[in-house]
N, C-alpha and C positions, 0 to 999 in steps of 0.2 A: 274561276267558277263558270262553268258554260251554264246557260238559261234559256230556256224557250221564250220567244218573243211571241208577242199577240200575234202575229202570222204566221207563228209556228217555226219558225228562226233560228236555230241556236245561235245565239249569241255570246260568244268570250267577252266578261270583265274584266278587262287589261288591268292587272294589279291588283287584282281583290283575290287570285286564287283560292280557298275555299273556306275564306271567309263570308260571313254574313255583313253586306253591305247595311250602312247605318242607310244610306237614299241610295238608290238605284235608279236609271231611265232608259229603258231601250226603245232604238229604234223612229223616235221623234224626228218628222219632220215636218215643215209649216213653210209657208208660202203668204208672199204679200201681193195681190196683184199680178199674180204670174212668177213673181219670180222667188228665187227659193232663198230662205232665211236661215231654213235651217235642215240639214240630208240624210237622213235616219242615222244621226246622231245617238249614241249609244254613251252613259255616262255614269259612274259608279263614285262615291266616297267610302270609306271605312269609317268607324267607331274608334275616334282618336286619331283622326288623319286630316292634316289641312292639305287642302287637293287645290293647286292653283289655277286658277281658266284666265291663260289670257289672249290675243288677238288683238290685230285692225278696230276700230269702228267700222259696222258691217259685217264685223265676221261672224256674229249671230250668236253673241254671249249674251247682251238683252235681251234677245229672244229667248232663248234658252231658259233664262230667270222668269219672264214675264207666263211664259208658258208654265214655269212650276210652280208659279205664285197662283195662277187660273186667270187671269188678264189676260192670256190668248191662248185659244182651241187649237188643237194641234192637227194636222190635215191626215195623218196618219192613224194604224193603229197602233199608238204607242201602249207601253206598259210603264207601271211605276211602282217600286216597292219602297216602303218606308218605315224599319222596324217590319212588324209584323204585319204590317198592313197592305195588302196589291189590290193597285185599281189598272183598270186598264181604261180607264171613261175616262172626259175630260174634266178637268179640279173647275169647281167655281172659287170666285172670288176669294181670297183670304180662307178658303180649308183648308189649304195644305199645316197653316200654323197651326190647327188641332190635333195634327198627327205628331207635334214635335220639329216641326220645320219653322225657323226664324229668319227675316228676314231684315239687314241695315241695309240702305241704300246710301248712296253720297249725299244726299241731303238732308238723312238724317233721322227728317220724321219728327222732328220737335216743335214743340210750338214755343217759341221765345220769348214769347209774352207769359207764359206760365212758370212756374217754380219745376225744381228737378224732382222732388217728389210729386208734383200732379202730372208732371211729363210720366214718371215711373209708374202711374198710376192708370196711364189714357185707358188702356184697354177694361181695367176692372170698371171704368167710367161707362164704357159702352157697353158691358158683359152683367152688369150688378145692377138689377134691379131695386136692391132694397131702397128702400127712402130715406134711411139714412148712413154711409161709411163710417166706418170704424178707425176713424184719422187718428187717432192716440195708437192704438195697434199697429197700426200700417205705416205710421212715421218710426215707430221703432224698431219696427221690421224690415222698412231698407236701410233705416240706419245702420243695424248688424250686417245686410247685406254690403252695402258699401264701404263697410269696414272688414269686410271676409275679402275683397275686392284690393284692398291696399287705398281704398280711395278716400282721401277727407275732401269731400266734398259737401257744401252742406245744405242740405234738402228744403230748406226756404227758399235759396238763390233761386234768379230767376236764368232760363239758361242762356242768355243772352249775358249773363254777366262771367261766364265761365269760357275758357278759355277753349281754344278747337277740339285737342283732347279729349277735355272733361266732356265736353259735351258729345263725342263719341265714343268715349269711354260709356257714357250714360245711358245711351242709343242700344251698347250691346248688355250692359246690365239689364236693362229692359226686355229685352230679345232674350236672355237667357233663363231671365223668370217665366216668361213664356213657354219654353223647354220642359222649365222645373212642372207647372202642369199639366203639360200632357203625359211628361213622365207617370206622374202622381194618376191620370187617369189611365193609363196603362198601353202607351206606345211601341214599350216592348222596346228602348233604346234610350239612350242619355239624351239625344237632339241632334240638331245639326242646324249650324247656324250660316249663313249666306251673306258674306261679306260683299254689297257688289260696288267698290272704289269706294269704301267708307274711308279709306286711309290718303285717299287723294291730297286733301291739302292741309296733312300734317306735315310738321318742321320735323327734323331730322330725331331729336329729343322725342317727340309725340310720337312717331312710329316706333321707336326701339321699345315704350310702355307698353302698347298696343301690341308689340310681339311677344311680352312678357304674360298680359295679358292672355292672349292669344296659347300660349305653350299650358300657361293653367289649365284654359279649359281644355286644351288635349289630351292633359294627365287624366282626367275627368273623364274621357271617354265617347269627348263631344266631337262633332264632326264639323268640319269648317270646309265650307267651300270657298277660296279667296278668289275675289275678279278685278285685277289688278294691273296698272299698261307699266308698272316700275320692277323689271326685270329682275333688278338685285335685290328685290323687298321678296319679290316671290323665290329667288333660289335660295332667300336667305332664311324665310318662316315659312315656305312649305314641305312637304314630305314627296308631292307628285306634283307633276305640274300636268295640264291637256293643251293643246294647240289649238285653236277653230282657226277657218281660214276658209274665206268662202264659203260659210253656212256648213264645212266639214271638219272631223277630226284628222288633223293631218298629224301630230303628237304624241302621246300619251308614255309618260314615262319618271322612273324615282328623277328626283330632282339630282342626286348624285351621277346620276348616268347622263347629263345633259351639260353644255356649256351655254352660257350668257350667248356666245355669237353663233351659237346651235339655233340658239332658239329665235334669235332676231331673222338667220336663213327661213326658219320654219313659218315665221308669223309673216314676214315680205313676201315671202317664194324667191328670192335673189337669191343665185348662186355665187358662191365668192364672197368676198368682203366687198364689192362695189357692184351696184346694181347697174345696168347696162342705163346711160342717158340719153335724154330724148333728142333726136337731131337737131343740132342747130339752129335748121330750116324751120324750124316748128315755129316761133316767135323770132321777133328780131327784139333787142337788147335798145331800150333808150338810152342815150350818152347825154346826161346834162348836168348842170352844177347842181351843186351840194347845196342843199338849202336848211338840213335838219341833221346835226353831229349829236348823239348821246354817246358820252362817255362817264365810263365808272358809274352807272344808274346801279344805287343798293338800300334797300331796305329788310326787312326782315325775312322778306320771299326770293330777290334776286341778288343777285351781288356780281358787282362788277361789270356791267353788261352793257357794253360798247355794240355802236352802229352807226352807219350814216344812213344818208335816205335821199335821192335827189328830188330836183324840181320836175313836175312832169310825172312821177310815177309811182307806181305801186308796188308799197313793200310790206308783204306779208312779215306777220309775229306767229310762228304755232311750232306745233311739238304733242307731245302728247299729253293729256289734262292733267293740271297738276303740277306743268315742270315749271312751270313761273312767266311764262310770256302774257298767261293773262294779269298779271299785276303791273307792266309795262305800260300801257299805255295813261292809268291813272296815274302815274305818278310822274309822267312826263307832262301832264295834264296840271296837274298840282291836287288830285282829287282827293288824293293821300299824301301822306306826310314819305318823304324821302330821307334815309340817312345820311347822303349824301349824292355825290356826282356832279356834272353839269350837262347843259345842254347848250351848242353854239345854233343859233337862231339866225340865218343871214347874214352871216358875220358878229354876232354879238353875243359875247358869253353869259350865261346867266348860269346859277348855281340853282340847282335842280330841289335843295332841301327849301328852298325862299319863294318856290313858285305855287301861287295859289291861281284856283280856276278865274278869276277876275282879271289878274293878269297875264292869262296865256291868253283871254280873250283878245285882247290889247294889243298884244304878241300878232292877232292874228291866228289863233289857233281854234277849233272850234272838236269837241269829245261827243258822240254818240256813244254810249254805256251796253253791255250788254243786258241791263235788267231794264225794258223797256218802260213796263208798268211801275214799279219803284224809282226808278231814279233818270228816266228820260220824258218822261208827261207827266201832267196833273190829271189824273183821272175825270177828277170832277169839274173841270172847266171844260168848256166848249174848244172842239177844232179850231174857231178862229181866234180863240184867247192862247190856246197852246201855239199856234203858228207865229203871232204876233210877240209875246214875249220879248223875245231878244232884240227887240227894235221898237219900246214903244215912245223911245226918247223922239224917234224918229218921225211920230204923227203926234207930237202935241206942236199947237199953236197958240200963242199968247198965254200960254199955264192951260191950256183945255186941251183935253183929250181926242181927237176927230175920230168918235167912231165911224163914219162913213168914210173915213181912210181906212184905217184900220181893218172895213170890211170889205174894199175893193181889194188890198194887200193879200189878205188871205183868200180872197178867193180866185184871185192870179194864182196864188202858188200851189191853191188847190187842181188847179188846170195843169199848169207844168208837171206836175210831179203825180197827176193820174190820180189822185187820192181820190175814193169811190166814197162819197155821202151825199145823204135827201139834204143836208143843210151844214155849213159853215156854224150852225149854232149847234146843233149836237155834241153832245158830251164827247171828247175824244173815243174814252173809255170803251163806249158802243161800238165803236169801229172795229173792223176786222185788224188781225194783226198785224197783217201787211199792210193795209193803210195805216195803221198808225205808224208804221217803219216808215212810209214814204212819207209822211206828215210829221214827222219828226229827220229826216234827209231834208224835207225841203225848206223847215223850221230854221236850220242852221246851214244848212249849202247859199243861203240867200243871203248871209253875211259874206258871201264871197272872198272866203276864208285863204290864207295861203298855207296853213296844213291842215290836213282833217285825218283826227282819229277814229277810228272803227272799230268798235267790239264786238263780234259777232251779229252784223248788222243783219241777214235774213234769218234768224235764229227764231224757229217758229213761225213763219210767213209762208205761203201756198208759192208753186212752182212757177204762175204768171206773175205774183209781185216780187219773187225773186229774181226773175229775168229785169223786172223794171229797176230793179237797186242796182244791177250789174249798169247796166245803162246810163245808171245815174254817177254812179262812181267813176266810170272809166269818160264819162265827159266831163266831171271835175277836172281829174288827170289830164285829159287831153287842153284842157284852159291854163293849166298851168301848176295845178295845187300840185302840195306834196303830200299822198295818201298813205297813212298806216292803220295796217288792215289786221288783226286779231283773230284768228278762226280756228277752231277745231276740225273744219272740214277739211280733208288735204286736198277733196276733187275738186272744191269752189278754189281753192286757195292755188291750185296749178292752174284754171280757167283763166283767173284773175291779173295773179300778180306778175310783178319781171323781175322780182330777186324774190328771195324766203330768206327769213333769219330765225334758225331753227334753234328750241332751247332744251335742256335735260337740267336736271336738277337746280334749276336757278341760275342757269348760265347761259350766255349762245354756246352753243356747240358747233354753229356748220351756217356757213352762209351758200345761199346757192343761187346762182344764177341764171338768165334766160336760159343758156344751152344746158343745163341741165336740171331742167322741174321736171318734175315726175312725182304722181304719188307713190309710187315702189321707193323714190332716192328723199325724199319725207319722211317715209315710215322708216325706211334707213336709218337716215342720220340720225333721229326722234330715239329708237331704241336702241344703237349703237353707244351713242353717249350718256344711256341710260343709267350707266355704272356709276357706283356710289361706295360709300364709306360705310352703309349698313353693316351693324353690328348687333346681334343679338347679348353680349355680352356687358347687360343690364342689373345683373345679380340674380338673386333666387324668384323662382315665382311668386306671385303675389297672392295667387288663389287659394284658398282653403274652404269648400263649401262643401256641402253635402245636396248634391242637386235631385234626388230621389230619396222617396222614404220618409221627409222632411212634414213632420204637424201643421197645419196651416194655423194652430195657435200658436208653435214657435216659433217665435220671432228670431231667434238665433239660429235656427238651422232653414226654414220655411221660404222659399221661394215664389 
């Protein structure tokens, strides 16, 4: 279907020929600071078409979403059609979902402290003024809904008690009642719903429901857009797939006309099956003993996943989100429970399923987490209570306490480690992020650990405290420690490390060494080994609703 764009453009919707697109976007582009996120990017779904967008981190699929969501102005004149509806202005906040646009994100969007029917409920929480809800109606009414769903799930639980799944199963039940209203108010289309890596970290089980799911609502008429880095998940439940790659469409094609190693050439830009590596010259390769063996490391996310790690250096964990290297390091930690494996320590085996955090400490081992506020500080204690922690065996005298140890201690390590506060007594919590990241480096670098784990340690932190972590890491390294490093980022992770140990579906895939890092031979190996067992061949769908037309007294057809 050719279309005038807001600058008067025709523009071809590659694969929509002359149908009416359920969303339409032409011609969007946006800019961070100069530089460009996303290049008049032109993008179409159909009515009953899952359309898959995938890419790099960077390639400009968050933008993309965040721009349709109204979270970011687009620098251009773009245009948008949805159903019947064309704007060519910029979306505020959360409109686009009054048109029939739904959105899941990877986190889900739940509150876990709440039950699945007051989760199913948030929005009529914010939208409904009466003074009192009609809880007897409305518990019966998603009970038929999650029963047209295939889903016994049962709407008391709280969603913290429900399994990954469920609770993104719940996410898109939610999302699709959403649909059902604007239908109901006259959208002019079934919906269209925006999957962006909601499928990230389901087990193999949990995605095949999900696609089951997923094929329902297409029968329906619903439009899905999926944003996903698992290659065989998108050739296996989409109908098209688009490419970004540097903020452009480089892509756009039926998923039958494409191969898996089409599409990893497309999303790299690598020619061939081996991207050209970086020259040798680039780093030189430290040669030192082996100080940390994991072997056979398996629990429910990875299996089997052997490495070494020597003394002195730095070895990156990454792949692309989801393939299981973040589950690595807790459980080499003891932070979670391991099915099995071991780990040889210095010479000394220890069995990997018998290891808790108390005794890696022991070990000598010291874990930074990547959820900094949850489970690497106390919020509500002071900088110099959070620095002090792990050592306060270490300033008592005759059974007393020396807080004026204590508060010379932390305020040395306030100085070493740059941390920026009016006072050692301030709540951690007030600090910026990057201080508390360095305040929690210098928390535990101060046990003078001989391995130290990393979870995404500048994750959230400004461009100067990031330089200072890099600083701080590679002078552990250079003392001797053995670092394992966890990141999503590939450009930190090439800056950083002197091997990568690359994962795809809960396995190493590819180790790589000084002479060949690169983010191009990252993204490589990450979506090369991406291939998998995916099977849609789950049984019959499970959907049966009637998602327009529907009484909002019936509770059996009513969305």
């Amino acid at each position: 279907m050719s279309c005038e764009s807001g600058g008067g453009v025709l523009v071809e919707l590659s694969g929509i020929g002359d149908r009416k697109p359920a969303l339409a976007v032409r011609n969007l582009t946006k800019t961070f600071a100069g530089m460009i996120a996303l290049e008049d990017f032109t993008f179409a779904v159909s009515p009953g078409e899952i359309h898959g967008l995938i890419g790099q981190n960077g390639s400009g699929k968050s933008t993309f979403i965040k721009c349709l969501a109204g979270y970011h102005r687009p620098d251009s004149s773009w245009s948008l059609e949805v159903g019947d509806i064309s704007l060519t202005r910029p979306l505020r906040p959360g409109e686009v979902t009054g048109y029939g646009v739904s959105f899941v994100h990877q986190d889900l969007g739940l509150l876990p402290e709440l039950s699945v029917l007051e989760n199913l409920m948030l929005v009529q929480f914010a939208n409904d003024h009466r003074r009192f809800l009609p809880w007897r109606r409305e518990r019966n009414r998603y009970k038929q809904l999650l029963e047209g769903f295939g889903l016994a799930i049962d709407l008391q639980s709280p969603i913290s008690a429900l399994a990954p799944v469920e609770a993104a199963q719940i996410a898109i039940v939610r999302a699709v009642a959403q649909m059902g209203r604007a239908s109901e108010a006259g959208s002019g289309h079934a919906g269209v719903l925006v999957l962006d890596e909601a499928t990230t970290f389901l087990d193999q089980a949990g995605r095949q429901s999900m696609a089951s799911l997923l094929r329902s609502l297409k029968t329906r008429g619903i439009a899905v857009i999926f944003v996903s880095h698992d290659l065989e998940e998108v050739l296996a439940i989409c109908d098209r797939v688009t490419v970004l790659r540097d903020g452009k469409e480089v892509l756009s094609s039926p998923v039958d006309e494409v191969t898996h190693a089409q599409l990893v050439s497309m999303i790299t830009g690598a020619v061939g099956d081996n991207p050209a590596p970086v020259p040798a010259q680039r780093r030189s390769a430290r040669q030192a003993e082996i100080s940390l063996k994991v072997e056979n490391l398996s629990n429910d996310l990875v299996e089997q996943v052997s490495f070494e790690a020597a003394r002195g250096t730095i070895t990156a964990l990454t792949g692309i989100v989801g393939a299981g290297w973040e589950s690595v390091l807790p459980l080499i930690y003891g932070a979670r429970p391991a099915a099995f494996g071991q780990l040889t320590i210095d010479g000394k085996v220890i069995s990997a399923a018998r290891l808790t955090p108390r005794r890696s400490i022991s070990l000598g081992m010291v874990y930074v987490p990547a959820s900094r506020l949850t489970e690497a500080v106390i919020a509500e204690l002071s900088l110099e209570e959070n620095l002090t922690l792990p050592q306060l065996s270490r300033h008592v005298r005759s059974g007393f306490l020396r807080h004026a140890m204590l508060r010379a201690t932390s305020q040395a390590l306030v100085e070493e480690f740059t941390v920026k506060t009016t006072s050692v007594s301030a709540p951690i919590g007030a600090l910026s992020g990057g201080n508390q990241q360095k305040a929690v480096l210098g928390k535990w670098f101060a046990q003078e650990p001989s391995i130290i784990l990393l979870a995404e340690p500048t994750q959230g932190v400004d461009v100067g405290a990031r330089q200072k972590i890099y600083e701080i890491i590679r002078e552990a390294a250079a003392r001797g420690a053995t670092v394992l490093y966890a990141s999503s980022d590939w450009g930190e992770v090439v800056e950083l490390a002197d091997n990568v140990v690359v994962f795809t579906n809960g396995r190493v895939s590819a180790t790589l060494t000084s002479t060949d890092l690169s983010v191009d031979a990252i993204a490589h190996e990450s979506y090369r080994g991406s291939k998998s067992s995916f099977s849609l061949d789950v049984g019959a769908d499970i959907l049966d609703l009637t998602l327009t037309g529907a009484s909002s007294a019936d509770p059996k057809g009513a969305l």
